[in-house]
mmCIF file as Biopython writes it, N, C-alpha, C and O atoms, coordinates in Angstrom:
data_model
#
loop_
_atom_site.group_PDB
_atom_site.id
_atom_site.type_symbol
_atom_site.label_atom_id
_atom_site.label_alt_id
_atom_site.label_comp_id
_atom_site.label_asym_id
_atom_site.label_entity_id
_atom_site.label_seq_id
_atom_site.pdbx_PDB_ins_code
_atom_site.Cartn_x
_atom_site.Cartn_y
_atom_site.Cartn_z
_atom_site.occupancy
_atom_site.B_iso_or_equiv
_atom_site.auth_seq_id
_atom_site.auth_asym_id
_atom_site.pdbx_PDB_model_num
ATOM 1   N N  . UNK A ? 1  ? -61.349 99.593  28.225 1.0 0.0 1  A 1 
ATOM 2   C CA . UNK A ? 1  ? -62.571 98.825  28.295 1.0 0.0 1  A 1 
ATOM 3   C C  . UNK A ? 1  ? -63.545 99.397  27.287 1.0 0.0 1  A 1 
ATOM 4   O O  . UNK A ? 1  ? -63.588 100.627 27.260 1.0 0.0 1  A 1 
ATOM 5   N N  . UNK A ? 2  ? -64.202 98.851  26.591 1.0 0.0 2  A 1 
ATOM 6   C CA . UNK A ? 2  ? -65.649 99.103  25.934 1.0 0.0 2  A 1 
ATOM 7   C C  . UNK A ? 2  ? -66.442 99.239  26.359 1.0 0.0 2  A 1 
ATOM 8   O O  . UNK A ? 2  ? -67.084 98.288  26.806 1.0 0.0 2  A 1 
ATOM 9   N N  . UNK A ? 3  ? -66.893 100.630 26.474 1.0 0.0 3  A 1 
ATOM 10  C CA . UNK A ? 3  ? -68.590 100.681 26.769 1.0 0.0 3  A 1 
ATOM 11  C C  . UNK A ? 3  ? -69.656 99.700  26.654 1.0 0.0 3  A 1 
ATOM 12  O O  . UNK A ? 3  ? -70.500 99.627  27.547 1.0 0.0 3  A 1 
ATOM 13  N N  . UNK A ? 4  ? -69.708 98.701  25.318 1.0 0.0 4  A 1 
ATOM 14  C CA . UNK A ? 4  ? -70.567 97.186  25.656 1.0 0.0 4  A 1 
ATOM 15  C C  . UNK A ? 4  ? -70.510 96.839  27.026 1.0 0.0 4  A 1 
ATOM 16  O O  . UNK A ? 4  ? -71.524 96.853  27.724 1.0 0.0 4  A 1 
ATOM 17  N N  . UNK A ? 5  ? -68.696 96.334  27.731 1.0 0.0 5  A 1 
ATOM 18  C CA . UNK A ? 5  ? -69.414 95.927  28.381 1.0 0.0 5  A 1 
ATOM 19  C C  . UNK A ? 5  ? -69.917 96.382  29.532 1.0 0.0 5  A 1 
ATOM 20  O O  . UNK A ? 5  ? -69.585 96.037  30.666 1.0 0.0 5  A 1 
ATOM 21  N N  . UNK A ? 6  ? -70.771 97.211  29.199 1.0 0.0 6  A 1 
ATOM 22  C CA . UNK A ? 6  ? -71.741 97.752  30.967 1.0 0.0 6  A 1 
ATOM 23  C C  . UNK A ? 6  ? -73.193 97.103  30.881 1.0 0.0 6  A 1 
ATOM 24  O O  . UNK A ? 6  ? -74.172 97.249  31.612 1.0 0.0 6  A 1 
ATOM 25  N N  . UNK A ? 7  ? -72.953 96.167  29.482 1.0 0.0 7  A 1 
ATOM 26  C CA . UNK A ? 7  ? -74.504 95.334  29.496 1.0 0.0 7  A 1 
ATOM 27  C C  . UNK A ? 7  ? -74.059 94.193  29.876 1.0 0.0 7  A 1 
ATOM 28  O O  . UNK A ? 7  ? -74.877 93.318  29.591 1.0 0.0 7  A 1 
ATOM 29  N N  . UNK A ? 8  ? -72.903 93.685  30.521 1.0 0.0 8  A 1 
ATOM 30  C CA . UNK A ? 8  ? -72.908 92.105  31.029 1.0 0.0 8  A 1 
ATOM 31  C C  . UNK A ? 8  ? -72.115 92.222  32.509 1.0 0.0 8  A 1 
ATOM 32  O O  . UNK A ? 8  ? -71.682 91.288  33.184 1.0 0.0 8  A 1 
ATOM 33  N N  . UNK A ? 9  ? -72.068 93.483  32.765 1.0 0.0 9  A 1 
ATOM 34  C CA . UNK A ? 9  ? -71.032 93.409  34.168 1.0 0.0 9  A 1 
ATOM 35  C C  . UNK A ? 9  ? -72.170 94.164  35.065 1.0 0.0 9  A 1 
ATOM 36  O O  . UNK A ? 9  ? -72.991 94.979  34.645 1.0 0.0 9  A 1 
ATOM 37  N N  . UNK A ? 10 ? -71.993 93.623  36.605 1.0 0.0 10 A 1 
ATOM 38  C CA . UNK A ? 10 ? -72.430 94.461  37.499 1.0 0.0 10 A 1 
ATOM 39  C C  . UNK A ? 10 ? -71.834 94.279  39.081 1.0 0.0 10 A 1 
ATOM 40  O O  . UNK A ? 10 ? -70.805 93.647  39.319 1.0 0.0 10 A 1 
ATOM 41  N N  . UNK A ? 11 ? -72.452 94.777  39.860 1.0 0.0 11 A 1 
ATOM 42  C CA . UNK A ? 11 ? -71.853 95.223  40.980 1.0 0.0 11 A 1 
ATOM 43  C C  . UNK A ? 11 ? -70.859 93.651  41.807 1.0 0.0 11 A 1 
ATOM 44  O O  . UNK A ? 11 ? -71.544 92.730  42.251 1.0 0.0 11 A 1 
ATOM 45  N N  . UNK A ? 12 ? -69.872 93.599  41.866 1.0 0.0 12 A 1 
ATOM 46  C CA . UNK A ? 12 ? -69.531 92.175  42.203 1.0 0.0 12 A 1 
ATOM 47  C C  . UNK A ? 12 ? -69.927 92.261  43.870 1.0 0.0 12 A 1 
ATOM 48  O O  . UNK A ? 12 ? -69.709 91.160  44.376 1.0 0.0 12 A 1 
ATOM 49  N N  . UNK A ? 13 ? -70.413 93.188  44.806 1.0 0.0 13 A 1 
ATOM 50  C CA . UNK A ? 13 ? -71.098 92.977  46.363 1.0 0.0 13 A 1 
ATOM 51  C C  . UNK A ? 13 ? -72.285 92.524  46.389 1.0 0.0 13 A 1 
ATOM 52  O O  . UNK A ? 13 ? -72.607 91.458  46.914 1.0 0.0 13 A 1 
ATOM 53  N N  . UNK A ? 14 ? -73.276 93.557  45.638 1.0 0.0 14 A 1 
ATOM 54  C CA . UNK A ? 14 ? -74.868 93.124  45.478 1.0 0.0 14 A 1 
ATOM 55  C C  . UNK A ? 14 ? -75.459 93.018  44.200 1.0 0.0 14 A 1 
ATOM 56  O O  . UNK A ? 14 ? -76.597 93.451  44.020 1.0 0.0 14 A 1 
ATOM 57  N N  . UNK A ? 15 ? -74.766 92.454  43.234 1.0 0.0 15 A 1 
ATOM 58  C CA . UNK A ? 15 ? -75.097 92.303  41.755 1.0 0.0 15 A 1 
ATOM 59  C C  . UNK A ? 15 ? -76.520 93.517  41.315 1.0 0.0 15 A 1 
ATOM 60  O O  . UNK A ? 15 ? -77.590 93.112  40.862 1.0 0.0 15 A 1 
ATOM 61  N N  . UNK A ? 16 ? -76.262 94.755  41.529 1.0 0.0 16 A 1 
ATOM 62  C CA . UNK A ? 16 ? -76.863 95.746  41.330 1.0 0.0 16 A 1 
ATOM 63  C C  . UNK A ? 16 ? -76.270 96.286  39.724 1.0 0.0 16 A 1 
ATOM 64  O O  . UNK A ? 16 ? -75.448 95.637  39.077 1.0 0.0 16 A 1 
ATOM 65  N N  . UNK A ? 17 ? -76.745 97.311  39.365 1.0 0.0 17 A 1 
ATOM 66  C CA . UNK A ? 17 ? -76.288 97.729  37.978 1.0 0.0 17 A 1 
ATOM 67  C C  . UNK A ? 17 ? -75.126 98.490  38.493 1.0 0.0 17 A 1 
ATOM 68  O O  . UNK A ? 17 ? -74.888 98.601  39.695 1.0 0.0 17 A 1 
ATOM 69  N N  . UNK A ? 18 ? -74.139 99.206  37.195 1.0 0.0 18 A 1 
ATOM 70  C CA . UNK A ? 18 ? -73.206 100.202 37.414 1.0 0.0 18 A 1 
ATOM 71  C C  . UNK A ? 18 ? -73.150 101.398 36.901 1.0 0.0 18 A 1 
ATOM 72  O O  . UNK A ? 18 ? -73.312 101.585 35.695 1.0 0.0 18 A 1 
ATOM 73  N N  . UNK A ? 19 ? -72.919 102.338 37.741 1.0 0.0 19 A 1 
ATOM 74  C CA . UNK A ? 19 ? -72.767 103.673 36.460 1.0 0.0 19 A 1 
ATOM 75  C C  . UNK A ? 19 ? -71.707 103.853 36.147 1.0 0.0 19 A 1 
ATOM 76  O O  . UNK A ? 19 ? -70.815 103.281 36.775 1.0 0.0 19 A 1 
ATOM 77  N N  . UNK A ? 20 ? -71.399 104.681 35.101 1.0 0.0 20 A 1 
ATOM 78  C CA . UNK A ? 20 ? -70.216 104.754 34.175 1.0 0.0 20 A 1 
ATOM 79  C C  . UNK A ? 20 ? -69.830 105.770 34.636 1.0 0.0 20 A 1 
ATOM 80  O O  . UNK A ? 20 ? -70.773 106.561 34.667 1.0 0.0 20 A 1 
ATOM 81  N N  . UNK A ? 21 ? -68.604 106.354 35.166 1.0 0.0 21 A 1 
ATOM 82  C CA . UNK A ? 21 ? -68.358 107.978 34.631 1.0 0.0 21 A 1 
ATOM 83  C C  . UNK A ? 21 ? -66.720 108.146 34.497 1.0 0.0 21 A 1 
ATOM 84  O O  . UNK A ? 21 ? -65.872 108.172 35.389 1.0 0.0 21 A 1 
ATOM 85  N N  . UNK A ? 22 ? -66.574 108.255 33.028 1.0 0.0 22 A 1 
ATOM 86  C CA . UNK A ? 22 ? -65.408 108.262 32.466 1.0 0.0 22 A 1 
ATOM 87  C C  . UNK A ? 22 ? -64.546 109.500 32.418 1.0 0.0 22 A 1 
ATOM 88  O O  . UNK A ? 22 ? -65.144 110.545 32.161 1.0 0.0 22 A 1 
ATOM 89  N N  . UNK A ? 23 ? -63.150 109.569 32.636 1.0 0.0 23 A 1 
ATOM 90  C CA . UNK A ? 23 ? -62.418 110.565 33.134 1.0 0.0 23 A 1 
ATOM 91  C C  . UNK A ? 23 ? -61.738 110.924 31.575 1.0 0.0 23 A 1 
ATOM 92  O O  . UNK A ? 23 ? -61.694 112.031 31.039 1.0 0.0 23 A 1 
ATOM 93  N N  . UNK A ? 24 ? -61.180 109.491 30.990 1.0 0.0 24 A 1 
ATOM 94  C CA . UNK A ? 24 ? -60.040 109.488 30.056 1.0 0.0 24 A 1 
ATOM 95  C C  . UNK A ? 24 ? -60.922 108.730 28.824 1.0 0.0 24 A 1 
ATOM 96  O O  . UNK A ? 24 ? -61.647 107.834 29.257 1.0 0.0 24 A 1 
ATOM 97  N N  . UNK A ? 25 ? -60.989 108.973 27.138 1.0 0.0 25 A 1 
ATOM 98  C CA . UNK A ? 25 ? -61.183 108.052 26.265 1.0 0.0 25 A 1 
ATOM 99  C C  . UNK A ? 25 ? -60.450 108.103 25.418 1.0 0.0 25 A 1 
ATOM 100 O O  . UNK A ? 25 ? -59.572 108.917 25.705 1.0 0.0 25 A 1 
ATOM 101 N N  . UNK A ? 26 ? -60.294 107.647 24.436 1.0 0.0 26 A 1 
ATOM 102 C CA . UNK A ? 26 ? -59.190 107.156 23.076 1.0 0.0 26 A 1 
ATOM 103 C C  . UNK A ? 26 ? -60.289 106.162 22.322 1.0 0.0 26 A 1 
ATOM 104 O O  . UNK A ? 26 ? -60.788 105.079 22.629 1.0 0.0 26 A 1 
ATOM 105 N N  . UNK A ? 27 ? -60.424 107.073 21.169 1.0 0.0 27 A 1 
ATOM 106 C CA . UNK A ? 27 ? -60.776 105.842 19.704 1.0 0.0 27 A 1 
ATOM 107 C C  . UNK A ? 27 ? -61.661 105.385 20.306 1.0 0.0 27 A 1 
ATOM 108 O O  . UNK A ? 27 ? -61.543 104.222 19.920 1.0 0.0 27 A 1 
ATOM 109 N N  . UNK A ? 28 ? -63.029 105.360 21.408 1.0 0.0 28 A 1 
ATOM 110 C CA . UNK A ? 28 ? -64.228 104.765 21.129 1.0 0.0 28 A 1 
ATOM 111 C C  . UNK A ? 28 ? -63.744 103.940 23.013 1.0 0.0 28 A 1 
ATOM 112 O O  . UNK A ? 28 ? -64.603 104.063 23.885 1.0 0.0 28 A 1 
ATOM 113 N N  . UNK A ? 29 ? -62.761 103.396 23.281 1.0 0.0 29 A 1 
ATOM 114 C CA . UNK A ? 29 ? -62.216 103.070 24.273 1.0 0.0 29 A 1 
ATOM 115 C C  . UNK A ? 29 ? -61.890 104.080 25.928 1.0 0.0 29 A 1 
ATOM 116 O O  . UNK A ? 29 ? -61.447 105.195 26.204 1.0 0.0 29 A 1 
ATOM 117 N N  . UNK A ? 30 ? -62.309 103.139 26.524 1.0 0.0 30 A 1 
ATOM 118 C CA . UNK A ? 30 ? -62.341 103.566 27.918 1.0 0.0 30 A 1 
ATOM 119 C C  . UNK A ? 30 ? -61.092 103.542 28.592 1.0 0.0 30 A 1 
ATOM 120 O O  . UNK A ? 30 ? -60.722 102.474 29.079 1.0 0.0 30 A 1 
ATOM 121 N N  . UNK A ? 31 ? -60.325 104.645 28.704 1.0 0.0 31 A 1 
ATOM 122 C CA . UNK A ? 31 ? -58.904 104.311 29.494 1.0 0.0 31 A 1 
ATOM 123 C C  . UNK A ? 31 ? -58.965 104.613 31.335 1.0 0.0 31 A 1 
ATOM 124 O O  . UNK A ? 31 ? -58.164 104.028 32.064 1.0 0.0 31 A 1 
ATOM 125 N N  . UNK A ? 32 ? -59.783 105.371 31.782 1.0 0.0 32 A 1 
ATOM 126 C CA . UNK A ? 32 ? -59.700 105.647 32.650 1.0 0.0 32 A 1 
ATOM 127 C C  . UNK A ? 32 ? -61.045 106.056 33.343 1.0 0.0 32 A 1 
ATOM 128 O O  . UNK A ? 32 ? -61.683 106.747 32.549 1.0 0.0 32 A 1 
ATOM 129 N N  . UNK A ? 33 ? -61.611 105.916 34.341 1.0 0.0 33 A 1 
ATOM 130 C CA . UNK A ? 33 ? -62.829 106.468 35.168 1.0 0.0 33 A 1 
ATOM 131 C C  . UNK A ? 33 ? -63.053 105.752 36.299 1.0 0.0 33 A 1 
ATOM 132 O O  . UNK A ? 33 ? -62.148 105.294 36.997 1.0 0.0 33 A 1 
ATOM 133 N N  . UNK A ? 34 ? -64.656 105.585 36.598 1.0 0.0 34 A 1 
ATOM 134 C CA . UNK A ? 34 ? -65.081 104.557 37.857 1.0 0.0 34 A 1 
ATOM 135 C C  . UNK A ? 34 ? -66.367 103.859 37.103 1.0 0.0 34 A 1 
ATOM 136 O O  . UNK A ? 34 ? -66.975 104.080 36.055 1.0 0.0 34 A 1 
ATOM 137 N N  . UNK A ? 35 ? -66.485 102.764 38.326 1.0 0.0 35 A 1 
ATOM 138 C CA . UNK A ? 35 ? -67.818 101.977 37.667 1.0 0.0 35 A 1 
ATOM 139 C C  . UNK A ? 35 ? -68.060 102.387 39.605 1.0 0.0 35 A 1 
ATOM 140 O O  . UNK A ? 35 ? -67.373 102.289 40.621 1.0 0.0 35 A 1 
ATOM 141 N N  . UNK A ? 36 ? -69.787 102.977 39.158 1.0 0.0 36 A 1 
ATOM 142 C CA . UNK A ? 36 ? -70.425 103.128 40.849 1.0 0.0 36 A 1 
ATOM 143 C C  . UNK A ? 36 ? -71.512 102.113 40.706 1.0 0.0 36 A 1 
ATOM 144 O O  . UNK A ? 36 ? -72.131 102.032 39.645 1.0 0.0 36 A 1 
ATOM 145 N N  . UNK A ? 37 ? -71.773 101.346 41.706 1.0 0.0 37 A 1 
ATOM 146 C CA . UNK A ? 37 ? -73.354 100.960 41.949 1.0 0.0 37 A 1 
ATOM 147 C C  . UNK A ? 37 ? -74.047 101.970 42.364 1.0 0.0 37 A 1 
ATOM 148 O O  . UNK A ? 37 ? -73.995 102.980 43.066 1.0 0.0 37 A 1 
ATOM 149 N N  . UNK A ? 38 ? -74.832 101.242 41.574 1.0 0.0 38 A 1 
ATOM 150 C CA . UNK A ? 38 ? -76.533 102.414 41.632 1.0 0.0 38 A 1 
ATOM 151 C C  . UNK A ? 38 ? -77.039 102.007 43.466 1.0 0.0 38 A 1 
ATOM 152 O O  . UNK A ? 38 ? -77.705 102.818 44.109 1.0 0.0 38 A 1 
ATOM 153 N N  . UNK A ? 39 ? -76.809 101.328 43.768 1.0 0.0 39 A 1 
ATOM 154 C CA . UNK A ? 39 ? -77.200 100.497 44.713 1.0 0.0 39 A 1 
ATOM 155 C C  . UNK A ? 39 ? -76.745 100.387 46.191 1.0 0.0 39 A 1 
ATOM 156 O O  . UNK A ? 39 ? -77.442 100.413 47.205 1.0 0.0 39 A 1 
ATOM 157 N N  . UNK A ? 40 ? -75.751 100.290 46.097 1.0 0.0 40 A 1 
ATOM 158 C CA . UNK A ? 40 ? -74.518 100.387 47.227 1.0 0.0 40 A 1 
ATOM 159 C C  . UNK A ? 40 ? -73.613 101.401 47.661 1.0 0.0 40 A 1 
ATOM 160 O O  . UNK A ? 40 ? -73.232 101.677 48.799 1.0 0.0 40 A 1 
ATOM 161 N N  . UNK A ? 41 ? -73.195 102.165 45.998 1.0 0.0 41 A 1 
ATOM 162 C CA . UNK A ? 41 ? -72.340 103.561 45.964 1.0 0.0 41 A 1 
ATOM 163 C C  . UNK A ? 41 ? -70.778 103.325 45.849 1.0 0.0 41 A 1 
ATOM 164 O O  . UNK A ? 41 ? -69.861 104.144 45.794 1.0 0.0 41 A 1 
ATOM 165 N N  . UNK A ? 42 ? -70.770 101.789 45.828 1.0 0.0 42 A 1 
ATOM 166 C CA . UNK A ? 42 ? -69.367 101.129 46.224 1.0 0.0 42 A 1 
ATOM 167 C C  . UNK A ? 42 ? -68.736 101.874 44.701 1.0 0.0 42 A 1 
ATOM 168 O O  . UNK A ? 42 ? -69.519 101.959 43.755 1.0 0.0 42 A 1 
ATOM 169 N N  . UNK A ? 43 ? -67.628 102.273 44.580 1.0 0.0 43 A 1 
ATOM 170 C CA . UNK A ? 43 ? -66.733 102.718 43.746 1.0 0.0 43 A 1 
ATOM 171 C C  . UNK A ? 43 ? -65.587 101.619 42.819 1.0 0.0 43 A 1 
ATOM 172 O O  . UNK A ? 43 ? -65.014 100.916 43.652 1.0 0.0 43 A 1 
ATOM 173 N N  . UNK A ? 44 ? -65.270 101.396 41.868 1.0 0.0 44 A 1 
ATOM 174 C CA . UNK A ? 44 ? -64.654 100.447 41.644 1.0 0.0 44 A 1 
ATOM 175 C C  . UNK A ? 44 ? -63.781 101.089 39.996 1.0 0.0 44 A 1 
ATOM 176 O O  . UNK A ? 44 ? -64.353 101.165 38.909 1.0 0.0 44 A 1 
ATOM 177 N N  . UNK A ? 45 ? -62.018 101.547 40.323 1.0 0.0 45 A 1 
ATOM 178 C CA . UNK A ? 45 ? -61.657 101.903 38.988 1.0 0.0 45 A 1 
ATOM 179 C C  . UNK A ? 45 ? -61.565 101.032 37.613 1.0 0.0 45 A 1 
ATOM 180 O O  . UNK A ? 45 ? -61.724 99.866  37.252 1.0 0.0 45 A 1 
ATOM 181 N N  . UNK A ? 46 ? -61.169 102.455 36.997 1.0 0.0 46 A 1 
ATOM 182 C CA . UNK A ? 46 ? -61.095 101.653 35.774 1.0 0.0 46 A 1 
ATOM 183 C C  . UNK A ? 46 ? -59.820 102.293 35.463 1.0 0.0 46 A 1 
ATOM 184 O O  . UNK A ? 46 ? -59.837 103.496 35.205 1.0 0.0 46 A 1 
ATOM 185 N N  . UNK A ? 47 ? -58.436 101.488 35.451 1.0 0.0 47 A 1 
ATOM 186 C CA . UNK A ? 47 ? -57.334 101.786 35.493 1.0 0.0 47 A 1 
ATOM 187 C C  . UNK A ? 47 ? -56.115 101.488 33.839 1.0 0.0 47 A 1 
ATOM 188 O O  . UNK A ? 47 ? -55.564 100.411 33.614 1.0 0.0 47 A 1 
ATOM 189 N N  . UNK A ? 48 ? -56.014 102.443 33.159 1.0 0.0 48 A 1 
ATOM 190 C CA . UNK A ? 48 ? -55.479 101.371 31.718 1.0 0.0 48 A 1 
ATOM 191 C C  . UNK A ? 48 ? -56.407 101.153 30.884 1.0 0.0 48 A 1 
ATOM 192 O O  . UNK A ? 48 ? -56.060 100.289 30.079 1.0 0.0 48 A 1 
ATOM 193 N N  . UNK A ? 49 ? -57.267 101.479 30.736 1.0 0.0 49 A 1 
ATOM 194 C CA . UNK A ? 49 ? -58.725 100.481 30.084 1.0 0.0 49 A 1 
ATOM 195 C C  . UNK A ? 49 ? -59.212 99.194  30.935 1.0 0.0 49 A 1 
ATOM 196 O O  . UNK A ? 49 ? -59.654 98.273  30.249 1.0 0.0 49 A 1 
ATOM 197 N N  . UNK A ? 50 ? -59.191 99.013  32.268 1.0 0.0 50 A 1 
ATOM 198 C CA . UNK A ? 50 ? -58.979 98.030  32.463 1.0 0.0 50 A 1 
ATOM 199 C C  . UNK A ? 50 ? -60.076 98.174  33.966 1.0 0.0 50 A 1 
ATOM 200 O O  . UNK A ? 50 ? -59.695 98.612  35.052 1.0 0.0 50 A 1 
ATOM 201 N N  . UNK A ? 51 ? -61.455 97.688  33.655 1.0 0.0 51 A 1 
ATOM 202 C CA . UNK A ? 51 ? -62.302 98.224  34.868 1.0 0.0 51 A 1 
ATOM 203 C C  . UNK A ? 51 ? -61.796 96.996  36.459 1.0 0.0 51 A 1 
ATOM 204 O O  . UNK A ? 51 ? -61.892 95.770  36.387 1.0 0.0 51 A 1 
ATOM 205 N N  . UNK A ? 52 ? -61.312 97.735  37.680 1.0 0.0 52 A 1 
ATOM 206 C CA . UNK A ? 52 ? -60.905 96.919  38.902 1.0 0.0 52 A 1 
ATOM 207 C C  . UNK A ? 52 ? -61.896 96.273  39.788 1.0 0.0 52 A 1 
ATOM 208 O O  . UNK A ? 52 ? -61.795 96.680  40.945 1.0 0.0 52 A 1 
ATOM 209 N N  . UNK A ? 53 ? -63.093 95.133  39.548 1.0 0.0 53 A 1 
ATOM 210 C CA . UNK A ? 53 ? -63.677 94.982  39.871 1.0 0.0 53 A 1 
ATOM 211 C C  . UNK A ? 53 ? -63.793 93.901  41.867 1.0 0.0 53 A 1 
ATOM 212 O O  . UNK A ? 53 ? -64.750 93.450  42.496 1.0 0.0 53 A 1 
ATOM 213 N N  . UNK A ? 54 ? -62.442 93.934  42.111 1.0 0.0 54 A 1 
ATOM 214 C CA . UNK A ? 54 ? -62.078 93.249  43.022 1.0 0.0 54 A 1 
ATOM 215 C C  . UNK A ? 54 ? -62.904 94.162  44.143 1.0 0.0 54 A 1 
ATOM 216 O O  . UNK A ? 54 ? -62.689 95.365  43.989 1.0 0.0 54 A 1 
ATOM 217 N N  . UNK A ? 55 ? -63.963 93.782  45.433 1.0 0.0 55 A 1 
ATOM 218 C CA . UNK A ? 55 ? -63.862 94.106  46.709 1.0 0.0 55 A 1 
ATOM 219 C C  . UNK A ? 55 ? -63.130 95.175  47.109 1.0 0.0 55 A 1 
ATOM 220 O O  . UNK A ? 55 ? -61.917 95.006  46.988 1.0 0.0 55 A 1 
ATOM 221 N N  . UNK A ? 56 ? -63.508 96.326  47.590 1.0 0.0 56 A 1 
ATOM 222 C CA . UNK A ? 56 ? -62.644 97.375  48.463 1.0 0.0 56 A 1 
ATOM 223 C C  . UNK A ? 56 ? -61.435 96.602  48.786 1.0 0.0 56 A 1 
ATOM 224 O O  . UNK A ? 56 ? -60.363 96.564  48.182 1.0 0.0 56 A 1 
ATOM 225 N N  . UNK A ? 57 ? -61.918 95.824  50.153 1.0 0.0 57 A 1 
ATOM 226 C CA . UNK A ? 57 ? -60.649 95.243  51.118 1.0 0.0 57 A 1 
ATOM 227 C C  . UNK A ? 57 ? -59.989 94.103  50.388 1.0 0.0 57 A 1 
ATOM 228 O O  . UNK A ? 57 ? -59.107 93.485  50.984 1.0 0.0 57 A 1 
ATOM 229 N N  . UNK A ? 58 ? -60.405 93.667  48.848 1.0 0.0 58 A 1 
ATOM 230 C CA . UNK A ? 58 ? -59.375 92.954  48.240 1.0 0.0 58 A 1 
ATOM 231 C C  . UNK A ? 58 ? -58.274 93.706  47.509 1.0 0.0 58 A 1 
ATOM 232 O O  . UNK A ? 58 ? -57.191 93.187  47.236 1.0 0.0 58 A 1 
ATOM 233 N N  . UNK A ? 59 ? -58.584 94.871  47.226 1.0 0.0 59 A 1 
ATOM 234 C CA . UNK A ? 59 ? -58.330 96.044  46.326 1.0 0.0 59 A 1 
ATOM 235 C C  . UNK A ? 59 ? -56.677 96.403  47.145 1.0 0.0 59 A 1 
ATOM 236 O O  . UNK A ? 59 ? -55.601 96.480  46.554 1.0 0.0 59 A 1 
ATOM 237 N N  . UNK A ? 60 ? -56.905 96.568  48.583 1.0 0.0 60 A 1 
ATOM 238 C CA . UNK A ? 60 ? -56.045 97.021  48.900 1.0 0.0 60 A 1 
ATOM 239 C C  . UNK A ? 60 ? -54.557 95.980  48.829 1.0 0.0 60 A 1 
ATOM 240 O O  . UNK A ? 60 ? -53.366 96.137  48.561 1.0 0.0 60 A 1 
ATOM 241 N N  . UNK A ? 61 ? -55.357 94.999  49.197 1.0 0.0 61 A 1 
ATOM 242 C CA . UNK A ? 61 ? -53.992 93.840  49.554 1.0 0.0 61 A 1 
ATOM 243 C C  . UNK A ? 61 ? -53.270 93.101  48.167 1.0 0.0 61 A 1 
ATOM 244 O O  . UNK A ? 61 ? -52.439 92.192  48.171 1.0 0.0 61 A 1 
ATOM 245 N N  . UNK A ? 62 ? -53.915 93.851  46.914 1.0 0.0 62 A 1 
ATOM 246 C CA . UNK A ? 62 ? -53.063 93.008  45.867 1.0 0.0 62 A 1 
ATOM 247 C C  . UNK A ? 62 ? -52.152 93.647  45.482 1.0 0.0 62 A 1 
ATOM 248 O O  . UNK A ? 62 ? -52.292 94.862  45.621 1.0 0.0 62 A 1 
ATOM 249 N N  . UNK A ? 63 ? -51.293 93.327  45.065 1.0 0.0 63 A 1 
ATOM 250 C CA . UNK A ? 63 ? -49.244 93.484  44.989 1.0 0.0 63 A 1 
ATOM 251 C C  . UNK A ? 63 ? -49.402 94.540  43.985 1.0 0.0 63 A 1 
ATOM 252 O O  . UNK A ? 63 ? -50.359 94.324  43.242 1.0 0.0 63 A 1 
ATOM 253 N N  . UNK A ? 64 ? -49.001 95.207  43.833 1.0 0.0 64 A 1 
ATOM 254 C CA . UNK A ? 64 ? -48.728 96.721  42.733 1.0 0.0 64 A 1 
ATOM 255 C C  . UNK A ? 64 ? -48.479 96.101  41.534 1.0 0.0 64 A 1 
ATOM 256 O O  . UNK A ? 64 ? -48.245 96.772  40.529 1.0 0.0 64 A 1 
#
């Protein structure tokens, strides 16, 4: 994922902002971390470059 986009995404529970805190980068690119609301605290990865913005309890029930 690109750091841009943390200026067009936000919390998908209470459309609050997100914080960034990145574990893994490559070349300018985001491979790995979390996106937190400032707001809620809700946790949401970022798996692959690839931020998981689905619901906790949707999170769990989708197929591997």
């Amino acid at each position: 994922m690109k750091e841009d986009l943390m200026e067009i995404i936000c919390c998908p529970l209470d459309k609050h902002d997100l914080d960034l805190e990145v574990t893994e980068r490559d070349d300018g690119e985001i491979l790995s971390g979390e996106l937190v609301c400032t707001e809620c605290s809700e946790t949401f990865p970022i798996e692959d470059g690839i931020p998981n913005l689905l619901p906790p309890d949707m999170r769990d029930e989708a197929p591997a």
